[in-house]
C-alpha positions as a Python dict, from the first residue, in 0.01 Angstrom:
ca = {
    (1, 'X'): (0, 0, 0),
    (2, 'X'): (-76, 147, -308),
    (3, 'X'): (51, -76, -670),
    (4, 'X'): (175, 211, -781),
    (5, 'X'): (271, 574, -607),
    (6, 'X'): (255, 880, -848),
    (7, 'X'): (607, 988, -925),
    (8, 'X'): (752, 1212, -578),
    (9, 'X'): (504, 1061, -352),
    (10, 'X'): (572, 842, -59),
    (11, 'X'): (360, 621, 120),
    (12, 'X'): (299, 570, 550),
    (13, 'X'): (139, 379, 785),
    (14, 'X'): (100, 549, 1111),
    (15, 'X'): (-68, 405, 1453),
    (16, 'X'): (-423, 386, 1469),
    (17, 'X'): (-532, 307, 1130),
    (18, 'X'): (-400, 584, 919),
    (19, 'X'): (-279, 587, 573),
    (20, 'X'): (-59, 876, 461),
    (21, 'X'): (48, 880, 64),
    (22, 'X'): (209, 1258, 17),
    (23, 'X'): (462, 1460, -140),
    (24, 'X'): (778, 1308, -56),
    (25, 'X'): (945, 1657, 90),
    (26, 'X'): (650, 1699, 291),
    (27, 'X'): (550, 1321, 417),
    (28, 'X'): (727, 1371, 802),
    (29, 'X'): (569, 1706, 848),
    (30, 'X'): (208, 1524, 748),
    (31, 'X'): (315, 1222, 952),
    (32, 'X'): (355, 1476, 1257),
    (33, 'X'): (12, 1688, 1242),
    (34, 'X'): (-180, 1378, 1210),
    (35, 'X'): (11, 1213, 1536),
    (36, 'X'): (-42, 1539, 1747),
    (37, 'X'): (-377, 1641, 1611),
    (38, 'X'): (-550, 1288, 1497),
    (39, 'X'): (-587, 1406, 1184),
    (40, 'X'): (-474, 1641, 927),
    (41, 'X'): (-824, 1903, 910),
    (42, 'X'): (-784, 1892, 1282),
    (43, 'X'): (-430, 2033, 1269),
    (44, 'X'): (-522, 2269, 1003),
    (45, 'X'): (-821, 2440, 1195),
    (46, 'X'): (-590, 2475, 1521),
    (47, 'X'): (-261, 2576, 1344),
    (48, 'X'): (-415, 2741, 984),
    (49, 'X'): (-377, 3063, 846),
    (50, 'X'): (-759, 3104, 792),
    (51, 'X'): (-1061, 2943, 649),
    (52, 'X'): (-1263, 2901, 333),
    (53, 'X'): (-1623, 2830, 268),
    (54, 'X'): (-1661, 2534, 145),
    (55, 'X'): (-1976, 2304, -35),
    (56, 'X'): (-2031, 2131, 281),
    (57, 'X'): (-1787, 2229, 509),
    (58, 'X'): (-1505, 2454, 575),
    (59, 'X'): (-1152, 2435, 424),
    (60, 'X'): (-873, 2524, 624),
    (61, 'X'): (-564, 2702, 480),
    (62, 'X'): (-226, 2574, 592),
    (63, 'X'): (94, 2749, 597),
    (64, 'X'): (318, 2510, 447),
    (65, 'X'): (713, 2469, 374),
    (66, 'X'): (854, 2688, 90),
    (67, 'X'): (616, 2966, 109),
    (68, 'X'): (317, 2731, -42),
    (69, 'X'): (-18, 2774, 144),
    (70, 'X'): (-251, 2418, 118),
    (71, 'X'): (-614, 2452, 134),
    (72, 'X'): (-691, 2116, 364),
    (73, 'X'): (-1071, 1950, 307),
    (74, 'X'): (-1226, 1683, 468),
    (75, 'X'): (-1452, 1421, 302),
    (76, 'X'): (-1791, 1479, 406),
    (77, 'X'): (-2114, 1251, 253),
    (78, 'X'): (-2345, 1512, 102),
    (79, 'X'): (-2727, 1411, 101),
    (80, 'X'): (-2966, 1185, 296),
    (81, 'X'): (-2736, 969, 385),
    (82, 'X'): (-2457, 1245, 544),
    (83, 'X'): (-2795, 1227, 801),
    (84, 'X'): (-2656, 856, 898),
    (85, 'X'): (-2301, 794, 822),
    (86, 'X'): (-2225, 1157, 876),
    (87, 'X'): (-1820, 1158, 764),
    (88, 'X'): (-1811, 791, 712),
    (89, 'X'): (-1744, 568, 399),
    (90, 'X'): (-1721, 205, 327),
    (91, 'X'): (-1410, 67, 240),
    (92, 'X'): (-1503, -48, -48),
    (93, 'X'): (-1210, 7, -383),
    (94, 'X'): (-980, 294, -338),
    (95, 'X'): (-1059, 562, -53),
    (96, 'X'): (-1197, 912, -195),
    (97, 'X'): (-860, 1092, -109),
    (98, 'X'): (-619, 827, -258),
    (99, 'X'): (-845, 805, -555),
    (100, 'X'): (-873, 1187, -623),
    (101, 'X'): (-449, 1211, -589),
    (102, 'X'): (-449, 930, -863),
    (103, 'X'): (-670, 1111, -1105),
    (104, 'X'): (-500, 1430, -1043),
    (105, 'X'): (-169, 1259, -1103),
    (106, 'X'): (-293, 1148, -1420),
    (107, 'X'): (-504, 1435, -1553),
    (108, 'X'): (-160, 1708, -1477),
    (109, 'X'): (48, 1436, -1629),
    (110, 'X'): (-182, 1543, -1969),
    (111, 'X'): (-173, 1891, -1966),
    (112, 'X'): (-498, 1934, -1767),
    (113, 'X'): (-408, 2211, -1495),
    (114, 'X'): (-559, 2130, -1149),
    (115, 'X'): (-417, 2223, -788),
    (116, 'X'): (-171, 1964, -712),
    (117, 'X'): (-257, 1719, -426),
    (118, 'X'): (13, 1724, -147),
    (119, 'X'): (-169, 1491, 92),
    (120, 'X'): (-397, 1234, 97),
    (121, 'X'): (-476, 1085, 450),
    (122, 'X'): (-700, 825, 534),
    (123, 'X'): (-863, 709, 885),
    (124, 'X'): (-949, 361, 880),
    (125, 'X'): (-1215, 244, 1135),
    (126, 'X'): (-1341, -134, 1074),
    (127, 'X'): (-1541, -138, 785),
    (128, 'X'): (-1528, 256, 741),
    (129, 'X'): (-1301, 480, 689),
    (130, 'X'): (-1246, 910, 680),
    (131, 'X'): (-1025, 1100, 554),
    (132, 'X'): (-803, 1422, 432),
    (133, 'X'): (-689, 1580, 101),
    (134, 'X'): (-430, 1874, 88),
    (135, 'X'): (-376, 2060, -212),
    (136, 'X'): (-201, 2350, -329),
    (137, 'X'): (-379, 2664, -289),
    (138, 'X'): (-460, 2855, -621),
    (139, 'X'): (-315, 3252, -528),
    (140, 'X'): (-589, 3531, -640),
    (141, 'X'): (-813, 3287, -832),
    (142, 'X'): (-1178, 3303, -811),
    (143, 'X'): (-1473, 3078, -962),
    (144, 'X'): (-1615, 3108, -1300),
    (145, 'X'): (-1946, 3203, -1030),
    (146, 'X'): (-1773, 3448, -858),
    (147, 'X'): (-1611, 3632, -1136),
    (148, 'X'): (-1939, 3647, -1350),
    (149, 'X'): (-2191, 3682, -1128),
    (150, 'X'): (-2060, 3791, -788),
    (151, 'X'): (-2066, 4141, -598),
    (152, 'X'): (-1699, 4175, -710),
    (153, 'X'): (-1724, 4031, -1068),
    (154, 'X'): (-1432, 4160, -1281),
    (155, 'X'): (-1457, 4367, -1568),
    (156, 'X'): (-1568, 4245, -1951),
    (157, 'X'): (-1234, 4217, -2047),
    (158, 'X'): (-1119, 4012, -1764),
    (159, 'X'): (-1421, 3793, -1763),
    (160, 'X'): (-1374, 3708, -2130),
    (161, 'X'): (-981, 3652, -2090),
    (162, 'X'): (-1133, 3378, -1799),
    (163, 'X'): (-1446, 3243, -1984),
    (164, 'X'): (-1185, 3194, -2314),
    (165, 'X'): (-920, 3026, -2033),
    (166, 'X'): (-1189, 2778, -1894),
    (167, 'X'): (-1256, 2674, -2243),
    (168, 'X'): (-916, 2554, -2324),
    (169, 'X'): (-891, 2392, -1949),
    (170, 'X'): (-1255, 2194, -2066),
    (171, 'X'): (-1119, 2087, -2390),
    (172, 'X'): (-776, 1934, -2218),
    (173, 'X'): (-982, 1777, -1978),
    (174, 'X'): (-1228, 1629, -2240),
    (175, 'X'): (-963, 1508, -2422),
    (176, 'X'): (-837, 1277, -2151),
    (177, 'X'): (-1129, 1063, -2178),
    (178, 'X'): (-1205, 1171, -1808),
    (179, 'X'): (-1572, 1221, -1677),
    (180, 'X'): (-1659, 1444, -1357),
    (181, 'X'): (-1947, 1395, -1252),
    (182, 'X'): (-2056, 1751, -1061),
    (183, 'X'): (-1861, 2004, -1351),
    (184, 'X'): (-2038, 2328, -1253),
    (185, 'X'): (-1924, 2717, -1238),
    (186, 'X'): (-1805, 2671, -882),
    (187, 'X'): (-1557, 2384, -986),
    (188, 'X'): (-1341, 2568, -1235),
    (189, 'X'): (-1121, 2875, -1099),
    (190, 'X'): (-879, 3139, -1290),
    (191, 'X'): (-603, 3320, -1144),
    (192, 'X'): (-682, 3695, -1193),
    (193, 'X'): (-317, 3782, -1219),
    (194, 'X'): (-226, 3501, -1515),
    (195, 'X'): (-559, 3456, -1660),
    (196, 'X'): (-476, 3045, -1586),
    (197, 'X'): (-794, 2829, -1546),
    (198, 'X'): (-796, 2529, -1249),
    (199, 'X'): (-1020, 2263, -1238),
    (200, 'X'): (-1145, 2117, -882),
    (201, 'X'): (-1360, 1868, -707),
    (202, 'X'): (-1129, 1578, -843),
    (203, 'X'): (-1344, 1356, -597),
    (204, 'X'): (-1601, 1386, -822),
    (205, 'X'): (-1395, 1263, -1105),
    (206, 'X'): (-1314, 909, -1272),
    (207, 'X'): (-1102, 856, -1547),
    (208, 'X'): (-1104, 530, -1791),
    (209, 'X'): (-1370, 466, -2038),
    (210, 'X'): (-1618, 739, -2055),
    (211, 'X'): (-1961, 607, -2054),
    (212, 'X'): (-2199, 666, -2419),
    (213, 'X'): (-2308, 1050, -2411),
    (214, 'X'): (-2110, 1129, -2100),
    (215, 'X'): (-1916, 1437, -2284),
    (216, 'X'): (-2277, 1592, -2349),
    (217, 'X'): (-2382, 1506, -1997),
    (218, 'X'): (-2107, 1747, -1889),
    (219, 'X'): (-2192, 1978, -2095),
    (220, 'X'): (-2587, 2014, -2017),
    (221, 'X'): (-2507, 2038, -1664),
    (222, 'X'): (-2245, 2298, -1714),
    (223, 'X'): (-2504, 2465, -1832),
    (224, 'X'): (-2742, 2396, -1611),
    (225, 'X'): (-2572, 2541, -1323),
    (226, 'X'): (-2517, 2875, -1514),
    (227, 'X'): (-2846, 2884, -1549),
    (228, 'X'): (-2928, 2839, -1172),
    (229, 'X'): (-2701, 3052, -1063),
    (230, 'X'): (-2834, 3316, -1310),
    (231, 'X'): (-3177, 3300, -1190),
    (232, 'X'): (-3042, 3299, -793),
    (233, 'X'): (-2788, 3610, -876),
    (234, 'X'): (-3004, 3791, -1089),
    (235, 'X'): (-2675, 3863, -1332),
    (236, 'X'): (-2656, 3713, -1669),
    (237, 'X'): (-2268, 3564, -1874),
    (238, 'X'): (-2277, 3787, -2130),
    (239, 'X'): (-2327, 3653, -2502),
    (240, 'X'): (-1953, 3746, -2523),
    (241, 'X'): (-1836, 3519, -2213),
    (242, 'X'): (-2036, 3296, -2377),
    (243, 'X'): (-1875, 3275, -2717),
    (244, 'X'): (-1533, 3320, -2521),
    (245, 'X'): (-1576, 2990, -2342),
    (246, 'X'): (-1629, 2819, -2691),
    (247, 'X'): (-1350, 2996, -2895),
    (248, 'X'): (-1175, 2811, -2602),
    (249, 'X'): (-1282, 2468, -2743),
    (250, 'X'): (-1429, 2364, -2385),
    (251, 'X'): (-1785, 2328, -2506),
}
């Protein structure tokens, strides 16, 4: 059991090895996909509303209680090593889905805006384990990417209202102390409708004391991936996006 559960989550244990720490109002209804399933992607991909692409595999959307829709991920290994372990990880320190609900506790709890975790679900096997996260899904948002650079990009106005809106978000998050280690284009969204800017890929994130030049680390590879995705898009952010994003504060 965890020391401490984030305030309005409960913990379970359920047979074979699986760890549930969710939402309170929503910790049966986990309980049951994962019994009738085996786990919690599984019941998604049967029972969801649809699918989204995702970095290395698919996320499945979830109608949930209260009119909410969850987007439901599984942990996958990325790299050489996905070649070997495939979906495994050592169970070594917290599991990736308990650890990303604790940083997204505590980053929300200080004004950083990020799509709340519902579920975390974890499979233990021996030494290994798998597992789940569920989060709230983000209505009409789209990627920094997408919004910029994609077929459907919006227009100037709307892109600097977003660029501006991801530079506040950055400058919350930077503030925390926090470091994520993949911060890229793809990893921030905005909501078209309220011009509000999400941050994802918590996984990727670890918050305490922030390593000696970690803030410009971020930054560079912020960068960086604009730059990619530039060259593989063939679109430019505008000098104006540009100068949006740091009117913002974010970098």
């Amino acid at each position: 059991m965890l020391t401490q559960l984030p305030h309005g989550y409960a913990e379970r244990r359920v047979s074979g090895g699986v760890q549930i720490v969710a939402r309170g109002d929503v910790l049966q209804l986990v309980a049951d996909a994962v019994q009738e399933a085996g786990s919690l992607y599984q019941y998604a991909l049967r029972n969801g509303s649809g699918r989204l692409a995702g970095g290395r595999g698919p996320v499945a959307l979830l109608e949930a209680p209260e009119g909410e829709k969850w987007a439901v991920r599984h942990c996958w290994r990325g790299g050489a090593i996905a070649r070997v372990l495939g979906d495994r990880h050592l169970r070594v320190g917290d599991p990736r889905p308990i650890a990303e609900l604790q940083v997204q506790s505590i980053l929300r709890s200080r004004g950083v805006a990020t799509p709340q975790v519902t579920a975390a679900v974890v499979y233990e096997e021996g030494l290994w384990y798998r597992g789940d996260v569920a989060t709230v899904l983000i209505p009409e948002a789209t990627d920094l990417a997408g919004l910029s650079l994609g077929e459907g990009r919006w227009s100037q106005e709307e892109r600097e209202r977003a660029w501006y809106a991801a530079g506040v978000l950055l400058r919350a998050f930077f503030a925390t102390g926090a470091q994520h280690s993949d911060l890229n284009l793809r990893n921030i969204i905005v909501r078209r409708d309220t011009g509000e800017a999400f941050l994802l890929d918590l996984d990727q994130c670890a918050h305490g004391e922030r390593p000696r030049g970690a803030h410009s680390t971020m930054i560079a590879r912020f960068h960086r991936s604009r730059r990619k995705l530039e060259r593989l898009l063939g679109r430019q952010v505008s000098s104006r996006e540009l100068a949006a994003l740091k009117r913002g504060g974010g970098l």
